[in-house]
N, C-alpha and C positions, 0 to 999 in steps of 0.2 A: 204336852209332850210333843215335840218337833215330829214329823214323820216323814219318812223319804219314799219314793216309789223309783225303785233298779230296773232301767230296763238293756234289755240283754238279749242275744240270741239266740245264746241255751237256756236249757236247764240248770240247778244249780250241779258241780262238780263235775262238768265235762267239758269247759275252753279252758283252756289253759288261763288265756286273755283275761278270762273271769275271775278263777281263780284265787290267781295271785295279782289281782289287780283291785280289786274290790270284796269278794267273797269272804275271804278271811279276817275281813275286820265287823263283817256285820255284829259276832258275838260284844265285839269292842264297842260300838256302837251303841247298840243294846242298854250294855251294861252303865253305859254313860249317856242316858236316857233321851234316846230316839227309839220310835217306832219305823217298819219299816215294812213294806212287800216288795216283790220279786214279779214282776213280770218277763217272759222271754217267749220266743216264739216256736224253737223248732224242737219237738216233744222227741222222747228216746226211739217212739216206734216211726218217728218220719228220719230220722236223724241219717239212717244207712242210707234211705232212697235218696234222701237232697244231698247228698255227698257222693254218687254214685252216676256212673254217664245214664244218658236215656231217664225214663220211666218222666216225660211230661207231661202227660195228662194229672200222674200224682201230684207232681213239683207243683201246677198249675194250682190243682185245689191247695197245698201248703200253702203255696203265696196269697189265696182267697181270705183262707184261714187266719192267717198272718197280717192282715188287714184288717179284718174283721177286731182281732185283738187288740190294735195300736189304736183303731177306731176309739174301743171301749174305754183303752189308758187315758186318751184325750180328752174323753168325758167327763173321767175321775180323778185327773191332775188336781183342778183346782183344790181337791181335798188334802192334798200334801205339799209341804213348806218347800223340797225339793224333791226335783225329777234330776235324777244320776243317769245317765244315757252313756253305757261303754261301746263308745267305738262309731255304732249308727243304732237309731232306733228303726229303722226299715232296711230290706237288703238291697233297693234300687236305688237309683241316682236322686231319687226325690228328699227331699228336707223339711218339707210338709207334717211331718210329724215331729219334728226338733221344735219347727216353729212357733207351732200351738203350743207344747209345753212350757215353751221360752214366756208366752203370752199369760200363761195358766199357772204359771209356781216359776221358781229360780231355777233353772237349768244347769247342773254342772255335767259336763262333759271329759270323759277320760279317755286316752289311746294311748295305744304302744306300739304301735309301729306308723311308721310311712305312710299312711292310707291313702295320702292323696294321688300315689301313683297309681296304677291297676292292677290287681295282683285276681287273678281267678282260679278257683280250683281246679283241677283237672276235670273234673266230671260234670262241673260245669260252664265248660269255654264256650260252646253255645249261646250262653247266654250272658257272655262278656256285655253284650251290646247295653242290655241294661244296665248296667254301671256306670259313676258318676264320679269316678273320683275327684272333680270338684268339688263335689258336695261338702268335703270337707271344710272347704274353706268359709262355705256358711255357716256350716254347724259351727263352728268356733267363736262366728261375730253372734251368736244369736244366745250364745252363754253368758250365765254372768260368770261364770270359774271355769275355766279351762286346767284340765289335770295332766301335765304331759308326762311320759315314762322315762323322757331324761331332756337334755339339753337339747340336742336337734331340734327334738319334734316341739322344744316350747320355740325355740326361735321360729320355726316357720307357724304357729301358733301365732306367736306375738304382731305378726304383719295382720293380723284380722284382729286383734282382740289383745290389751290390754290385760288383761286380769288374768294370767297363769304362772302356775304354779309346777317344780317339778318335785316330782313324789314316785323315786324311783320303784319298780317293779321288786315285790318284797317275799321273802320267806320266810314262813312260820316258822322257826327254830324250835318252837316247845315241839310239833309233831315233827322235824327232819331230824332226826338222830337217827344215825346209825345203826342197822341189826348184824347181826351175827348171822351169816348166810354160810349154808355149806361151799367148800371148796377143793378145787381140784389141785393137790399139790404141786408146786413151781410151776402151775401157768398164772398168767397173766392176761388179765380182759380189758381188752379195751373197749370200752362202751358208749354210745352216742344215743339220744331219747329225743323225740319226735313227735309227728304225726304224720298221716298220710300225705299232707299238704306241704309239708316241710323236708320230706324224705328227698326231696331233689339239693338240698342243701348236703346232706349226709354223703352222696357222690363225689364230694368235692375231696373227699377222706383218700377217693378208693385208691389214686397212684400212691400216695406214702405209704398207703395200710398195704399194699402189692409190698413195696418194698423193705418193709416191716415184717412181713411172709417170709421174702426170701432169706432175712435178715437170720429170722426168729424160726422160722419154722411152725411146729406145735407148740412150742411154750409161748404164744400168744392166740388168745382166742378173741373175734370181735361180735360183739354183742349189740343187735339194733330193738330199742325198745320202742313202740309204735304205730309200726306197719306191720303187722300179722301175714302179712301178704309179701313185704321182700324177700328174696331170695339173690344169694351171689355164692353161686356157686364154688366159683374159685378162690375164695375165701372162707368156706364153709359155712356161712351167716342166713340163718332164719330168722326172720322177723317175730319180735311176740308183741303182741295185742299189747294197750295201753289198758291198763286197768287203775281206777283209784284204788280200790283195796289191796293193791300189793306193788304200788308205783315205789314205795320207799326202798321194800324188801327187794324187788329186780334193780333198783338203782344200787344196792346195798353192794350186789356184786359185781360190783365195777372197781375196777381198781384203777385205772386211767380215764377221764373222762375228754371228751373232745366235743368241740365246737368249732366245723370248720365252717365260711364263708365266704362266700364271692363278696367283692366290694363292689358294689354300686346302692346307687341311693335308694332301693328300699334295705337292704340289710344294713344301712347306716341306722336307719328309725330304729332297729329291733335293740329290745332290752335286757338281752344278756342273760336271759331267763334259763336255760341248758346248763349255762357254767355255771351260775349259782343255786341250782338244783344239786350238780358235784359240788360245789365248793363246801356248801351246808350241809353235807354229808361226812366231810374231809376227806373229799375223794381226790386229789390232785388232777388239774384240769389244764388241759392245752386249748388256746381257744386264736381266731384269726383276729389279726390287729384291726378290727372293722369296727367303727363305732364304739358306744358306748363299753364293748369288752375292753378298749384301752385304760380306760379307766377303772375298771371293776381286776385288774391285773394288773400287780408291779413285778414284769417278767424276772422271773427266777427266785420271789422270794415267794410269794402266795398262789404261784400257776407258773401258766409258760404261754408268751405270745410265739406264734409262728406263722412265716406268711409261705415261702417258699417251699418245695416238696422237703428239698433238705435240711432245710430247718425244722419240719416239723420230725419225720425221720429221727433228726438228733436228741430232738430235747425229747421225743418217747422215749427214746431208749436210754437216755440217762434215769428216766424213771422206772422204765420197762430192770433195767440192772442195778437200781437199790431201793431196798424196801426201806433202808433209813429217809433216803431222802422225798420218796411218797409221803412217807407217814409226816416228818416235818413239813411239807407244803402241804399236806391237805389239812394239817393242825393250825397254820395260819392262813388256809381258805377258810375255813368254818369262822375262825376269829375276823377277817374281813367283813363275812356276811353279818355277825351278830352285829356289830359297831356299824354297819353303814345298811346294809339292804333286806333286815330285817324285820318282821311286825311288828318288835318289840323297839326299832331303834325309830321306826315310823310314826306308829299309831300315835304320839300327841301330836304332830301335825297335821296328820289327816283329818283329826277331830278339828284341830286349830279352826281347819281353811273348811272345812262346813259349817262351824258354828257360826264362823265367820258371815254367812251370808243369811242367819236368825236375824 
């Protein structure tokens, strides 16, 4: 029986990246006989401190820690037919550990966004220095499968490395169904879902959503799922915590979903993952014409592309003032996602292009 070793950053069900990028197919997998383990590096009780500014003597020992682990993976490659490595198997510019695995079993490699430019988190820009986002471009030549999250990122893939594949970012349709969430009569939510790291994207909302305000008044309310910690006063919006156990249910009560973005070349890489979180809900979704969302949207039949303030403005409010025309765009968002970006419309290919490398 084939066996694969995942390695990853997290835990299982806490990146998004993870997720919906690999996670959800392990059962598939499984079932269609592979074995597999999970290795990742930053455990739930380091998770707030390496995401958070200061505390380096902690961060210090994690990265010790975190060596220490990639060390042992490299030991035990050889015991597995494939090493899956999403995104980077270490968080420094080094490739040192892609290497050896590349050496020690077949290497496939999967990303979803940009990586190769620099992106750090706020808490920790200090330590931008270590990063390598060249690194990428080894990791690619030193796989035998490259797995990109759409078009872009296989084109700039394909200048190192022949052999990729795109296998776009997917959702589980059997668990995104819809709940029945209480509600507040005649208003309207408009809702945006995140992370702490991506909450500077959500910004981009604030002048149409002002004027959306002024528009609307109280019968619009906006909703940030996420950041636990934003607050915009003048819009009345507290952030609530991202939780798995009730990410469906706070998604459930959205009635317009949004996805705004600046254009430049990292949110070109990104895979669209926010709209089809709404879409697979039948939540009708506004999302910015950047990247891959052009194509995950045929404006005004299954969403709405908008670039300018007043465009976005217009096409809310055309949803924001009919429940008919929600309810039919989010009935052919959900049909979008089953037919093209979901586990069910993926999973024989995913299997294809690993057995592929038996």
């Amino acid at each position: 029986m084939p066996k694969i070793l995942f390695i990853a950053a997290h835990r299982p069900d806490r990146s998004p990246s993870q997720r919906f990028r690999f996670e959800q197919y392990l059962d598939f997998l499984k079932a269609n006989g592979f074995e597999y383990d999970f290795s990742y590096l930053i455990s739930e009780r380091d998770d707030k401190i390496f995401y958070s500014p200061g505390n380096w003597f902690t961060k210090f020992s994690i990265f010790l820690e975190s060596a220490r682990k990639r060390r042992r993976d490299v030991a035990r490659a050889k015991n597995y037919d494939i090493v899956f490595v999403q995104r980077e198997a270490f968080m420094t510019g080094s490739t040192r550990f892609e290497k050896k695995f590349s050496e020690a079993s077949k290497l496939v490699f999967d990303f979803d966004d940009a990586i190769w430019h620099l992106d750090v988190s706020d808490g920790n820009k200090k330590l931008g220095w270590l990063k390598n986002p060249g690194k990428t471009a080894r990791i690619v030549s030193y796989a035998q499968l490259v797995i990109a999250g759409n078009a872009y990122l296989a084109e700039y893939a394909r200048k190192h490395n022949p052999n990729v594949v795109v296998i776009p970012t997917t959702i589980d349709t059997q668990q995104y169904k819809r709940k029945n969430v209480a509600r507040e009569p005649g208003r309207i939510v408009i809702g945006w879902t995140g992370s702490i790291t991506t909450i500077k994207h959500f910004e981009y909302a604030l002048p149409f959503l002002r004027e959306l305000r002024k528009k609307y008044g109280d019968r619009i309310q906006v909703k940030v799922i996420g950041d636990a910690s934003y607050v915009n006063e003048e819009l009345g919006i507290r952030g609530i915590a991202w939780s798995s156990a009730k990410e469906i249910e706070e998604l459930s009560g959205i009635d317009i979903g949004i996805m705004p973005l600046p254009d430049d070349e990292w949110t070109k890489g990104k895979c669209g993952l926010k709209g089809l979180q709404y879409m697979a809900l039948e939540i009708p979704t506004v999302m910015s014409p950047v990247g891959v969302n052009t194509e995950i949207i045929r404006d005004g039949e299954n969403g709405f592309l908008a670039g300018e303030i007043n465009e976005w403005v217009e096409k809310i409010s055309h949803l924001v003032e009919s429940e008919e025309l929600r309810k039919s765009m989010g009935a052919a968002a959900r049909k979008t996602v089953e037919e093209k970006y979901s586990v069910k419309a993926m999973e024989q290919e995913y299997l294809k292009q690993l057995r592929s490398l038996l």
